[in-house]
Each structure stands twice: as C-alpha cells, then as structure tokens.
TIMARLO-705770 format. One record per residue: residue in three letters; x, y, z of N, C-alpha, C, O in turn. Coordinates in steps of 0.05 Angstrom, whole numbers, padded with zeros to 5 digits, always signed. Layout:
<atoms>
ALAXYZXYZXYZXYZ ...
</atoms>
This chain:
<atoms>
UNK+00113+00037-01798+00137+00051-01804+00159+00044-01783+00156+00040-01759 UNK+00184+00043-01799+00205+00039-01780+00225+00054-01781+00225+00067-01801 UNK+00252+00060-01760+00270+00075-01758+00299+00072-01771+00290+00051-01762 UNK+00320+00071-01780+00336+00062-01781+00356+00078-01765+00350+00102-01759 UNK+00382+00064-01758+00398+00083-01736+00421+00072-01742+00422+00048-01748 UNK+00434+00082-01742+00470+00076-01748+00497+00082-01730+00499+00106-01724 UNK+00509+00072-01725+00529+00079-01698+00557+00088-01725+00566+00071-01740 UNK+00563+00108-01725+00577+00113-01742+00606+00112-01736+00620+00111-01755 UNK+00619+00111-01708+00642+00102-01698+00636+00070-01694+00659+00060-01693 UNK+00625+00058-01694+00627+00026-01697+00626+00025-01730+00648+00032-01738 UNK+00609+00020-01750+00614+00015-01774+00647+00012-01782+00661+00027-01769 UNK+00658+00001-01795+00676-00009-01812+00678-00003-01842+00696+00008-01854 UNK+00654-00014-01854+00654+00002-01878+00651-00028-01896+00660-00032-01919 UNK+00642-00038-01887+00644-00075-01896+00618-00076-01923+00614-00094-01938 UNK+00606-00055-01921+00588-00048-01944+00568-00077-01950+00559-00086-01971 UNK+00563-00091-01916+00542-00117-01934+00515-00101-01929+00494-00110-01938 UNK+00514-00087-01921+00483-00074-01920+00479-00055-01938+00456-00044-01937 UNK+00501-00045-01960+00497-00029-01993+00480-00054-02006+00458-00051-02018 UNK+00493-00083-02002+00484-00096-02022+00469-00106-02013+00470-00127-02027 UNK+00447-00111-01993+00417-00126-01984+00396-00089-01994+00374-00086-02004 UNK+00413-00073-01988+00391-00047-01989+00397-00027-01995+00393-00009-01979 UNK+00411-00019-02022+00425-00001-02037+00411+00021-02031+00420+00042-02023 UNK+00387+00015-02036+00368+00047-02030+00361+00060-02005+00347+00080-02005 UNK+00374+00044-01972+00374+00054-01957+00406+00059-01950+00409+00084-01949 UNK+00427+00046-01946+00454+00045-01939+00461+00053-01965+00450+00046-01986 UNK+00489+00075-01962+00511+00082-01973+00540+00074-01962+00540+00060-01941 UNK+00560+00080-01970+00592+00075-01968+00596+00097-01974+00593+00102-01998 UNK+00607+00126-01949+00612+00150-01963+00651+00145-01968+00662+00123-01965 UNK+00661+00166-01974+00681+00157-01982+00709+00156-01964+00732+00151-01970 UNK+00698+00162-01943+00714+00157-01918+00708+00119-01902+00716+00108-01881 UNK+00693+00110-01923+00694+00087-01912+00669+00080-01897+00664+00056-01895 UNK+00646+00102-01882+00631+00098-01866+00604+00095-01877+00601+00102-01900 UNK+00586+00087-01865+00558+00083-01878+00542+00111-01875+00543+00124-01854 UNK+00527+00119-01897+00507+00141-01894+00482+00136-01904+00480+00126-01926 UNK+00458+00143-01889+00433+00131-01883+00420+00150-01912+00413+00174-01912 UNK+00419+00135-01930+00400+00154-01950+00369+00159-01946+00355+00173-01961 UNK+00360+00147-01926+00346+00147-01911+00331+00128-01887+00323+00105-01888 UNK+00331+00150-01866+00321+00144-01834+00285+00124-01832+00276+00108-01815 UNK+00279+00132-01847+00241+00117-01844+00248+00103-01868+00260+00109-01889 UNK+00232+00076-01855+00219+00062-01881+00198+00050-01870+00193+00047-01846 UNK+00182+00038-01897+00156+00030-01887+00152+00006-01880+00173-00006-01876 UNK+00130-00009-01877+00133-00035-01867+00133-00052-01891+00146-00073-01886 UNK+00125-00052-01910+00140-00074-01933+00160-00069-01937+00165-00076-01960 UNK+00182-00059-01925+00203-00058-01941+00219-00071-01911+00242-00078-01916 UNK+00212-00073-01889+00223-00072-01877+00241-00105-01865+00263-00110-01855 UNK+00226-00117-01871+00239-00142-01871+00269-00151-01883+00288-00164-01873 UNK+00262-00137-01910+00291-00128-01930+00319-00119-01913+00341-00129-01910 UNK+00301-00091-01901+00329-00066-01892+00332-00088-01870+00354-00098-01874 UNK+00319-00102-01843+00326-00111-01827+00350-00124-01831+00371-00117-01821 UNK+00345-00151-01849+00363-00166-01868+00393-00153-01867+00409-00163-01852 UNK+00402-00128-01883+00412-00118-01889+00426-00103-01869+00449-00098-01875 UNK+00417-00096-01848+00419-00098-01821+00442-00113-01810+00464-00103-01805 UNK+00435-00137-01807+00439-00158-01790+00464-00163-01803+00484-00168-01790 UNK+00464-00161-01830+00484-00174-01838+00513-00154-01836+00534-00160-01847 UNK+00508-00129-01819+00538-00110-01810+00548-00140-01797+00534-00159-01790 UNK+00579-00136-01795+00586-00158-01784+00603-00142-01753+00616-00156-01737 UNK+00601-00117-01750+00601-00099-01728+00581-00088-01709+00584-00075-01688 UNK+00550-00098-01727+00525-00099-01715+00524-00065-01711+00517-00055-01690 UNK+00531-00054-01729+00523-00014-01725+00506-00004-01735+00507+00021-01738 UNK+00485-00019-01742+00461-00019-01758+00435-00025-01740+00433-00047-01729 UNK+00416-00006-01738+00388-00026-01718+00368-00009-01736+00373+00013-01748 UNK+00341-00026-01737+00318-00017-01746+00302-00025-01728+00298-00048-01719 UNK+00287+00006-01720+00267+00004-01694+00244+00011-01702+00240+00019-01725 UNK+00223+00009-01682+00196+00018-01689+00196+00046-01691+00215+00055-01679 UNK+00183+00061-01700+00179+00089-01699+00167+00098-01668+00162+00121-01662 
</atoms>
C-alpha cells in the first residue's frame, strides 16, 4: 500500500495527473487538484506514480504507507 499527498498551494491545475489516473486525481473547480483518494494499492501503483511525475509543478508524491 501506498500514500498519496498533494501540496495544494504548489499545484496549478495543469490536470496531467486527471488524465494518467482519473480515479485517483480530480480538477476541483477552483482549478486545484483533489485526492479522490489518499491509499492505493500496489498494482495500481506504478500507474498513480506515473501520473505523479507527470505534475509539471511536482505537487504530487506517492509514498510508502
């Protein structure tokens, strides 16, 4: 299992981590990202990392639990 964590004054709102992992990242409508959810498991996790990486503000981290 892993964590996800979000810096919500860094995000931008650049929405490339809606489209690697729709089912963890949102775009609320102020522009900022909201975590539809904090755990995920380890098959999935490779994905959300991905999806991650690709903030281009880097406000996105997935940690170990």
């Amino acid at each position: 299992m892993a964590v996800v964590k979000a810096d919500l004054e860094a995000c931008q709102g650049y929405a490339n981590c809606v489209v690697g992992a729709e089912d963890v990242f949102d775009i609320d409508d102020g522009g900022i990202v909201v975590l539809l959810r904090t755990t995920i498991n380890d098959a999935e996790r490779s994905r959300v990392e991905e999806a991650a990486r690709s903030c281009p503000v880097s406000a996105l981290v997935v940690e170990d639990q």
